[in-house]
Every structure is written in C-alpha cells, then in structure tokens.
N, C-alpha and C positions, 0 to 999 in steps of 0.2 A: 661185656659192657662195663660201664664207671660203676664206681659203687660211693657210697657216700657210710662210714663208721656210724656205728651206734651213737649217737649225739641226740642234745637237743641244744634247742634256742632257745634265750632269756625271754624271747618277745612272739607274740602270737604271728601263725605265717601262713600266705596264702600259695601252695606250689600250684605253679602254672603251666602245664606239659603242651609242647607246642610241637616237636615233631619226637617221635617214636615212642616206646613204653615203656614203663618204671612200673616196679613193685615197690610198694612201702609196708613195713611194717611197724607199727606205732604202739608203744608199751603204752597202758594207760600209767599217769600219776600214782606214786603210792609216796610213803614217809621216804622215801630214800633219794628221792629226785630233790635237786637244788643244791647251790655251796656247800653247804651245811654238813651233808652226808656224801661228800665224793670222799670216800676212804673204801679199802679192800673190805672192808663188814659188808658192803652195800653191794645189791645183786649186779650192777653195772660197774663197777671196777672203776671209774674216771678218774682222770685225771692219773694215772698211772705209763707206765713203760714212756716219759713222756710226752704223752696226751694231755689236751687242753683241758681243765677243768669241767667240760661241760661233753666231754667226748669219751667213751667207752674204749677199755685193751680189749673187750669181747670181740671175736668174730664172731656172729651172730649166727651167720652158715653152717660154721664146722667149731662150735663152742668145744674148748679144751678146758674140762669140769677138773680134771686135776689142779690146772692152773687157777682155773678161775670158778671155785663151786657152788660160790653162792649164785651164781647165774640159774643156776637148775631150780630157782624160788624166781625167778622175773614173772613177772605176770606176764596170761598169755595174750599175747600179741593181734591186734586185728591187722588183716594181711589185706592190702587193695594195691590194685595192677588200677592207672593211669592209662593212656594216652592222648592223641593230640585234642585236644578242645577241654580235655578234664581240668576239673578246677579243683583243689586237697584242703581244707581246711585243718592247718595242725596249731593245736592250743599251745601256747608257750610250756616249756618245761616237760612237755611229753617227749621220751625219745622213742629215736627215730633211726632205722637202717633202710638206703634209697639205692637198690641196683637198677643200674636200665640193663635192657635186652633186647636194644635195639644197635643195630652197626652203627646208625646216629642218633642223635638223640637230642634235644635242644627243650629247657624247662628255662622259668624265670619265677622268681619267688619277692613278696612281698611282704613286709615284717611292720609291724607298728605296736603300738602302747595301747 
C-alpha cells in the first residue's frame, strides 16, 4: 500500500476514507513539534536528508535508532485503522504516518484555520 512519512500539517485536518483501509498513527503534541525545533535534537528528525520542514527522515516502521535516537523518546503513538465512511479528526501540528492496506484505496482531506 501508499504510505504517507511522518509529517504534520500547519492547519487542522479532517481525513476522509472513501474506499479501502488506512492505519494512522498520530504522535500527540509535545515541545518539539513546529519550526522552531525541526533540528536533529528533536525526537522527529524534520526537515533533514532533504525533507520538508514539517516532514520526518524517521521510517516509523523499521526506525534506525543508530541513525536517528532520539526517536526512541517520541511519544507513544495512538494507532487507528480507518475505512470507507470514517471520518479522522487530526489537530494541526500533531504528526502523523498514514499507510493504506488496501490494493486501492481512495481518501480526501480537509484543512482549515
């Protein structure tokens, strides 16, 4: 299936799963989310190996602690499987890793202030 990197969004989002299943897992907020702290100190690595500011070098799956160790302090993760009719409320700046496990798969998302 797609997978979508550890990331978050500036802006609050509503994932919309319209045909097959996605797993999300959603770190809550701590000091280290936003501009401010995307440096290698911080347990999501962003904006590194060039990555967007707002997008994680973590593979989240198969985390390489050598590489990257402060990951092994992320908070832990609430883990929810979607499919078709679910609706995901994800708060701005929480990140976020989105595999589907579906052969298709079809979601639409909504973002606003």
């Amino acid at each position: 299936g797609t997978v979508s990197p550890l990331h978050y969004d500036p802006l609050d989002n509503l994932l919309m799963q319209i045909v097959g299943n996605k797993r999300v897992l959603l770190y809550p907020p701590d000091k280290g989310n936003g501009r401010d702290n995307n440096n290698s100190g911080s347990w999501h690595y962003a904006g590194l190996n060039g990555n967007q500011y707002n997008t994680s070098a973590v593979d989240v799956e198969n985390p390489n602690y050598e590489d990257y160790p402060n990951f092994q302090s992320a908070p832990t993760p609430y883990e929810c499987e979607i499919g078709p009719g679910d609706l995901l409320f994800i708060p701005s700046k929480w990140w976020h890793h989105v595999r589907s496990f579906s052969k298709w798969s079809a979601s639409a998302n909504v973002w606003w202030r």
